[in-house]
C-alpha positions in Angstrom: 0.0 0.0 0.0 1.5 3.4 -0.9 0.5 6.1 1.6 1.4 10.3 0.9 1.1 12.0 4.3 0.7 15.6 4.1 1.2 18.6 6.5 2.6 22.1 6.3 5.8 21.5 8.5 7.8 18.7 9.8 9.1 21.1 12.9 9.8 19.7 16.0 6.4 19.2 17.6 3.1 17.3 18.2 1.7 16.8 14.7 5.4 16.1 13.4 5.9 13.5 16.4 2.5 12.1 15.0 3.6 11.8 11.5 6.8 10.3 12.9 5.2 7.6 15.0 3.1 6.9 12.1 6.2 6.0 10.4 7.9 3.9 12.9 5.0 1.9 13.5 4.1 1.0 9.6 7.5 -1.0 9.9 6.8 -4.4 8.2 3.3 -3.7 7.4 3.7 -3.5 4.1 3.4 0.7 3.6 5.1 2.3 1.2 5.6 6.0 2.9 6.3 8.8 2.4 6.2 12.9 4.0 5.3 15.6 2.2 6.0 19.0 4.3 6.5 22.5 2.9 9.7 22.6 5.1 12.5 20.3 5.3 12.8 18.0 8.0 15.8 18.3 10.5 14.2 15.5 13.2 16.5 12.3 13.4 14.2 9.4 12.7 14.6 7.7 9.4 11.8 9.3 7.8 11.4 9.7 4.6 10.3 13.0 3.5 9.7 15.4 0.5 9.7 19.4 0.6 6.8 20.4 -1.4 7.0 24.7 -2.4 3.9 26.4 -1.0 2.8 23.5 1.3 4.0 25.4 4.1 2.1 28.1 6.4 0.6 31.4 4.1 0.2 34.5 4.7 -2.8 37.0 4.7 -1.6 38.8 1.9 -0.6 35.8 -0.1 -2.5 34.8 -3.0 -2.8 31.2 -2.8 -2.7 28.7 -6.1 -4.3 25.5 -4.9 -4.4 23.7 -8.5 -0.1 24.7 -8.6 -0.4 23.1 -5.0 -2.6 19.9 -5.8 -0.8 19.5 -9.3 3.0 19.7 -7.2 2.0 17.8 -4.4 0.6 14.8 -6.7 3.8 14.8 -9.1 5.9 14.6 -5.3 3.9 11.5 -4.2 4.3 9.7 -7.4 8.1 10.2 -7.7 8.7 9.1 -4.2 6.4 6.3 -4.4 6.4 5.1 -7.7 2.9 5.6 -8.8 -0.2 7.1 -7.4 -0.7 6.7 -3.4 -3.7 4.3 -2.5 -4.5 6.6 0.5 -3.5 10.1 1.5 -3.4 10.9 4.6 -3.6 14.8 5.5 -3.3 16.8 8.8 -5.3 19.7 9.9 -6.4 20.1 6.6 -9.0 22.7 7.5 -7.2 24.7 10.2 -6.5 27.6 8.2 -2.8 27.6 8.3 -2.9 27.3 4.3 -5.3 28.9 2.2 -5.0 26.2 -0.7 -5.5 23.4 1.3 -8.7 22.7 1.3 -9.6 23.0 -2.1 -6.4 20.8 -2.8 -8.1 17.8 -0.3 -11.1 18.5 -3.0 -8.9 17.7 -5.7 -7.2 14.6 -4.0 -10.7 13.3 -2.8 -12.0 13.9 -5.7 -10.5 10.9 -7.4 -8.2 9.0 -4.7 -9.3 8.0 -0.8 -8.1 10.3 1.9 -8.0 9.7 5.4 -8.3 13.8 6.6 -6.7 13.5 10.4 -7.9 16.8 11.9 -5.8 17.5 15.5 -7.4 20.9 16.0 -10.7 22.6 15.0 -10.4 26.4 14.1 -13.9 25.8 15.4 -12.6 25.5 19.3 -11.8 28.6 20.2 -9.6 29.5 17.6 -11.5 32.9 15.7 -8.5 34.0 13.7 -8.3 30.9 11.9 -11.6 30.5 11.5 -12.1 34.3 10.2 -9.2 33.6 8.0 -10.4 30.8 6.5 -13.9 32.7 5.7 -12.4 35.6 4.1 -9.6 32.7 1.6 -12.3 30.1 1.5 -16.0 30.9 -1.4 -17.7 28.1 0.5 -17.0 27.2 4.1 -18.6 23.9 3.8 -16.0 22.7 1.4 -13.7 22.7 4.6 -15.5 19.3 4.8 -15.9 16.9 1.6 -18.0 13.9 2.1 -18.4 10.7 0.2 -17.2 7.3 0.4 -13.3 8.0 -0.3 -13.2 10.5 2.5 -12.4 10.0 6.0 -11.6 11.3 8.9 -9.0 10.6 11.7 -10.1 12.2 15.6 -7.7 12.0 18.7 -10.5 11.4 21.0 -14.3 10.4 20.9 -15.9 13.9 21.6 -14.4 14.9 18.3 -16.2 12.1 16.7 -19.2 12.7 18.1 -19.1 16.5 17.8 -18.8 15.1 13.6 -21.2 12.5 14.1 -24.0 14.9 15.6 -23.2 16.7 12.7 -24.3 14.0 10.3 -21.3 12.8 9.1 -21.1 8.8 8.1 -20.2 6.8 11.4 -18.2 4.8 8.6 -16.1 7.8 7.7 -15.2 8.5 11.3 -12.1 7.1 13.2 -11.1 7.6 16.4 -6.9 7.6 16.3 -5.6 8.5 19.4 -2.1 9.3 19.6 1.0 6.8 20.2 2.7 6.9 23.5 6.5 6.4 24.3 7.2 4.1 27.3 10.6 5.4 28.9 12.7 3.7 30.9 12.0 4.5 34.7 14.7 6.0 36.3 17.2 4.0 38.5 17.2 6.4 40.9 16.0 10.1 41.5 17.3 13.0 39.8 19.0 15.9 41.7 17.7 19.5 41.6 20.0 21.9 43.0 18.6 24.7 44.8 15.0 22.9 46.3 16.9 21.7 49.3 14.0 18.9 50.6 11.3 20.4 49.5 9.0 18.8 47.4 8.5 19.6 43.9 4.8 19.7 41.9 5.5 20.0 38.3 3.3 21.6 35.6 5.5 19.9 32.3 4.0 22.3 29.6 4.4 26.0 27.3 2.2 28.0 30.0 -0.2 29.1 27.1 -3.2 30.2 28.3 -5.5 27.1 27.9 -2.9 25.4 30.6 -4.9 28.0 32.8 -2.0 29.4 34.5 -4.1 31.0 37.6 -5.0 27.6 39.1 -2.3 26.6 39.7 -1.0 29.8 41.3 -3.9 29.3 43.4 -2.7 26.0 44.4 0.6 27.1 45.3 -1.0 30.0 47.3 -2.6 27.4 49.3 0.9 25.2 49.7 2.9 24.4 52.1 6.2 25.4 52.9 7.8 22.6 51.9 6.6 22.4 48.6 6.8 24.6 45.4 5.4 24.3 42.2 6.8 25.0 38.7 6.6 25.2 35.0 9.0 24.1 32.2 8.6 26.2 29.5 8.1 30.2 28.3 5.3 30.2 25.8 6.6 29.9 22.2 4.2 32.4 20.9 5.1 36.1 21.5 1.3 36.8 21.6 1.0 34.5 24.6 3.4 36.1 26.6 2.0 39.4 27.9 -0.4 37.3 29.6 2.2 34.4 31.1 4.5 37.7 32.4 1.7 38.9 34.2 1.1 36.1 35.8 5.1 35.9 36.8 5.0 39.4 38.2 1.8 38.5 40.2 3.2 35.3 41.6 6.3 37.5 43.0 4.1 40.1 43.8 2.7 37.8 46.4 5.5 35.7 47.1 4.2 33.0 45.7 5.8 29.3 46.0 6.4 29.3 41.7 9.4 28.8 39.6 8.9 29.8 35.9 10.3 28.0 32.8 12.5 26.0 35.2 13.0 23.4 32.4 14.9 26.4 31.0 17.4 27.3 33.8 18.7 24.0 34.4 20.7 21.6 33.0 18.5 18.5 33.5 16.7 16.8 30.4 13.0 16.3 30.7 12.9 13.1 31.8 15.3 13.8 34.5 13.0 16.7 35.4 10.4 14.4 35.8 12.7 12.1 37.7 13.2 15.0 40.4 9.9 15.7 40.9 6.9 14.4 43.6 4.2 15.0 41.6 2.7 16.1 38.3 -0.3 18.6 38.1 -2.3 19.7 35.1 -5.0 22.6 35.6 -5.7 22.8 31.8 -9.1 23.4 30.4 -8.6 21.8 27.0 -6.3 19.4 25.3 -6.6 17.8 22.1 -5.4 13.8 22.9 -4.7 14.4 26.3 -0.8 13.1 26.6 -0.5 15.4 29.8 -3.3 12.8 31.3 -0.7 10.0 30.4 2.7 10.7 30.5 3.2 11.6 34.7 2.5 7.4 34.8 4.8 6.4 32.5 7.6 8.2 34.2 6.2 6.5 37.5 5.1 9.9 38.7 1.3 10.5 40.4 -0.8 13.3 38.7 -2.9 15.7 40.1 -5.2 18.7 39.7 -7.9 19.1 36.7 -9.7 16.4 34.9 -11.1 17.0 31.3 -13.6 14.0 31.4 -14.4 14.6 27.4 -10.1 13.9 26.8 -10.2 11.6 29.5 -12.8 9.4 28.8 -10.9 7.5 26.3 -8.5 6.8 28.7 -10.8 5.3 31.8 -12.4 3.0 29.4 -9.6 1.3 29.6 -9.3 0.9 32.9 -6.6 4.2 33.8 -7.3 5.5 37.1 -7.6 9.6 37.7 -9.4 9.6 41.1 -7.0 11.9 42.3 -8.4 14.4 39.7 -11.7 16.9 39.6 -13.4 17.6 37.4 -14.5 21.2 38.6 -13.1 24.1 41.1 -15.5 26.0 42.5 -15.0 29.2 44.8 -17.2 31.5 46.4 -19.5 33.7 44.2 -19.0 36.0 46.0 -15.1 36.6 45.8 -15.5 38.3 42.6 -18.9 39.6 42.5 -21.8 37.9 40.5 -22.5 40.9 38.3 -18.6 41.3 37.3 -18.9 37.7 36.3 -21.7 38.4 34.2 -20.6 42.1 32.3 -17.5 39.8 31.6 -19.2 37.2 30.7 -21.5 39.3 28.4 -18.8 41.3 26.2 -16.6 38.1 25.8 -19.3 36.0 24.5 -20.6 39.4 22.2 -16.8 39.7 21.0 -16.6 35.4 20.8 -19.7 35.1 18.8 -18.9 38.3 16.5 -15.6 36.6 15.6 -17.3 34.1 14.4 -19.9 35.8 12.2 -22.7 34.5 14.8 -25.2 36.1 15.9 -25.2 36.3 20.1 -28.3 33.7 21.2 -31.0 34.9 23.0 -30.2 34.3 27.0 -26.8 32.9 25.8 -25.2 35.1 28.8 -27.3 33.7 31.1 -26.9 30.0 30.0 -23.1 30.6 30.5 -23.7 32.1 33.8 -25.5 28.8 34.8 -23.6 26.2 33.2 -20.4 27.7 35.3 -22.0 28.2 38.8 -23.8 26.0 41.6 -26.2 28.2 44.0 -23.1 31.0 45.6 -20.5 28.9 43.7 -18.2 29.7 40.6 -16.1 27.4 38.3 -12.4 29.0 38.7 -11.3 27.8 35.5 -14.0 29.4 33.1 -12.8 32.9 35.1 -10.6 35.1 33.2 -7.0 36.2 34.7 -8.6 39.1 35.8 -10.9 37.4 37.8 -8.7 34.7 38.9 -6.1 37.0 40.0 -9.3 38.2 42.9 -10.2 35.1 44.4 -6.1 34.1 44.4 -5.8 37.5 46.7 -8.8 36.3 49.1 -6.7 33.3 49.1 -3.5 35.0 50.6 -5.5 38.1 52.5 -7.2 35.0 54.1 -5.7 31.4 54.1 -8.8 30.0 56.5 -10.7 30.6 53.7 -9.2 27.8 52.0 -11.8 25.4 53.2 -14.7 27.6 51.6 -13.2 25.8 48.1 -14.6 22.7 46.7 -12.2 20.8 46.1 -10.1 22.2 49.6 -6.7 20.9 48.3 -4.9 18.6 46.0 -5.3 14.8 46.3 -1.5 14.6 46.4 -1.1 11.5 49.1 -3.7 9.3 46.9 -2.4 10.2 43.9 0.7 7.6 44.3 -2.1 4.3 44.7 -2.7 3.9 40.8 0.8 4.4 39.5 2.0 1.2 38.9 -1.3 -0.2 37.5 -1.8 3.1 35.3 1.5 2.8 33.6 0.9 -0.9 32.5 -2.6 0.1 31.6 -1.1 3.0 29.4 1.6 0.7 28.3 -1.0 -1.8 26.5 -3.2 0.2 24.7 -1.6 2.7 23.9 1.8 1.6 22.9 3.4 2.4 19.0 2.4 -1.3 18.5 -1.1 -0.8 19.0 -1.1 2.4 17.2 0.5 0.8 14.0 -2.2 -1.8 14.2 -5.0 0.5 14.2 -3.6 2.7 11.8 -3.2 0.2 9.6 -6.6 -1.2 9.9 -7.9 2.5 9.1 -6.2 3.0 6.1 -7.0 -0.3 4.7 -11.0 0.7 5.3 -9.7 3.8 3.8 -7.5 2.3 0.5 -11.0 0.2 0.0 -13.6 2.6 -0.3 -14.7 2.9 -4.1 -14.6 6.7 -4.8 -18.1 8.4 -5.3 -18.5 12.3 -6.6 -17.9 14.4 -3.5 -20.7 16.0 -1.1 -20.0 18.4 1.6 -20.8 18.4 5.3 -22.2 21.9 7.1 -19.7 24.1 8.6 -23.0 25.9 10.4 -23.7 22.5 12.0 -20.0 21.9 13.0 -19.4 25.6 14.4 -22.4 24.5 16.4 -21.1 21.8 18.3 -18.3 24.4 19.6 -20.0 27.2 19.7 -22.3 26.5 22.7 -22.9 28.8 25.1 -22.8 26.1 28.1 -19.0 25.3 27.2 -17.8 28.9 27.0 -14.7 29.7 28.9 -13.6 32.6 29.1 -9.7 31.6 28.7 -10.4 30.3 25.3 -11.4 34.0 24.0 
């Protein structure tokens, strides 16, 4: 079977890992592979790879040429392969990164099977790509072809259903979680100079601001002096970073138990960081496959903090354990003020909805309001900073007030039962080998599907799944 993968980069990175681990675990399979990036690949694996021109990122003002791109991309596939691929398989396809792309995944689909892998959804909470593909794109529902020959790849089952609801074929839907590396557990314990014996909680993560930075300053505020919590890494994106140096000044503002970017002042590797911490905690509000839920077990470490059951649930059906987890913080109403929560409330959702060419819904604000609170409670992480940053300062004006917070602190001492029986759990099903034979499995469906004329699925219906006003957060704005 010849397969063409196809994405705009082969940087270091989550989507190249993917492509990557693809690769690897193919091996023996039969697959004929091959890359095609619009940049050339500098990773180390043997992969073998093609730079296609004007497959990479574009740019606003850039007039994009997709029947240059499709015609380039298919003459690259054939020469590497030595005929036409049976199946290509293409990443984030409708993500807005490249304004050919989707009319070139018309052209492909249009006569060959494509398996259409999307890893994020300009849909969740991303309005500049989804205003930039409206302004490149004549009709927004070609972001999604339909017929026989066309696929599509989700990392976790509420993407699948999100599709599904929208009426696309259950047969064209396949849920391909990511591939997971199983390290080597450390003979003994790293050493971090400079922590003395206290105990380390580590966030292992760019502090973008869906890792929802605030709650875990809160649980820091509440520490105690014997532990201290950390990040690894400064934001990548100089338009994240106002918002991450805020959040450093405020944390020394109140002498806060935090170390920044420590991945970035030491000399350890990240698997010795994780070897020199106690514990791993994740207070993110969305994810995509949800490795942060995965890897703190295989590195024999317990987790702690936020649950995103939607990410997770793919996880505890096969039997991983994340009691230690919640699934909600809520804090007093009344620490920021129920009608600040709700003027906040009311211009992010205009400004959310208006990026999206919506229209506001009738009693949308006050479906929000309700879908985040419980009688005088709030959820802390659908606050904004700005919000955050007052209940934090009850916090430290007040530490008895700790208790008034549901969850009171951080299930740190039963965190360390399910270690051992997580990390085998993890191990098994979601090992390279079981990756490759899923994979495989999906793009033989894929390679057998006779090829029909192309339909399109509703970009209205699929905006819909995202844009509901009882899953707004106001850190996704």
């Amino acid at each position: 079977m010849k397969v063409a993968t196809v994405h705009y980069h082969l940087r270091p990175g989550g989507v190249t890992r993917v492509v990557e681990n693809a690769f690897a675990s193919l091996e023996g399979k039969g697959v004929n592979f091959v890359a095609l990036s619009g940049e050339a690949y500098t990773g180390d694996t043997r992969l073998p790879t093609v730079v296609v021109p004007g497959l990479g990122y574009t740019h606003s003002n850039e007039k994009a040429d997709p029947g240059a791109l499709w015609f380039s991309i298919r003459k690259a596939a054939r020469d590497a392969l030595g005929g036409d691929p049976d199946v290509w398989h293409v990443h984030n396809h409708c993500l807005g990164k490249n304004a050919a792309m989707p009319q070139v995944v018309e052209r492909l689909a249009a006569e060959t099977p494509v398996l259409l892998q999307i890893h994020d959804f300009a849909e969740d909470g991303r309005p500049a790509n989804y205003a930039a593909m409206s302004t490149l794109i004549p009709n927004l529902d070609s972001m999604y072809p339909q017929a026989s020959q066309v696929h599509y790849g989700l990392l976790n089952s509420r993407d699948l259903n999100f599709l599904s609801q929208s009426n696309f074929s259950s047969q064209s839907l396949h849920l391909l979680p990511n591939p997971v590396a199983v390290p080597a557990l450390a003979e003994e314990r790293a050493a971090l100079q400079g922590f003395g014996s206290r105990r380390l909680i580590l966030y292992p993560t760019r502090a973008i601001r869906r890792k929802n930075l605030g709650e875990m300053l809160l649980w820091s505020a509440l520490a105690d002096n014997d532990t201290v919590f950390a990040t690894t890494l400064t934001p990548a994106n100089p338009t994240a970073l106002p918002i991450y140096e805020r959040w450093m000044e405020f944390a020394q503002e109140l002498e806060l138990p935090m170390r920044f970017a420590l991945g970035e002042q030491v000399s350890l590797s990240f698997s010795e960081l994780m070897s020199a911490s106690d514990a791993i905690v994740t207070t993110s509000v969305a994810e995509g496959f949800g490795l942060a839920f995965l890897e703190p077990y295989l590195f024999g470490k317990p987790l702690v903090g936020r649950d995103l059951p939607d990410i997770t649930r793919d996880f505890t059906n096969t039997g991983v354990r994340l009691d230690s987890l919640y699934d909600e913080l809520m804090v007093p109403l009344s620490w920021v003020g129920k009608d600040l929560v709700r003027e906040t409330l009311a211009t992010a959702l205009e400004d959310y909805y208006t990026a999206y060419n919506r229209t506001l819904p009738e009693h949308a604000v006050d479906i929000a309001l309700a879908s985040m609170t419980a009688g005088d409670y709030v959820e802390f992480g659908r606050l904004s900073e700005v919000l955050q940053e007052k209940v934090i300062r009850c916090l430290t004006t007040n530490p008895a007030s700790r208790e008034e917070i549901r969850p009171a602190q951080l299930c740190t001492d039963s965190a360390s039962e399910s270690v051992t029986l997580n990390r085998q759990l993890i191990a098994d099903n979601f090992s390279l080998k079981s990756y490759g034979e899923n994979l495989a499995a999906v793009y033989g469906k894929v390679a057998a599907s006779p090829v029909e004329p192309l339909g399109h699925g509703s970009h209205s219906v699929v905006l819909d799944q995202f844009l509901d006003p009882k899953r707004f957060n106001l850190l996704r704005t």
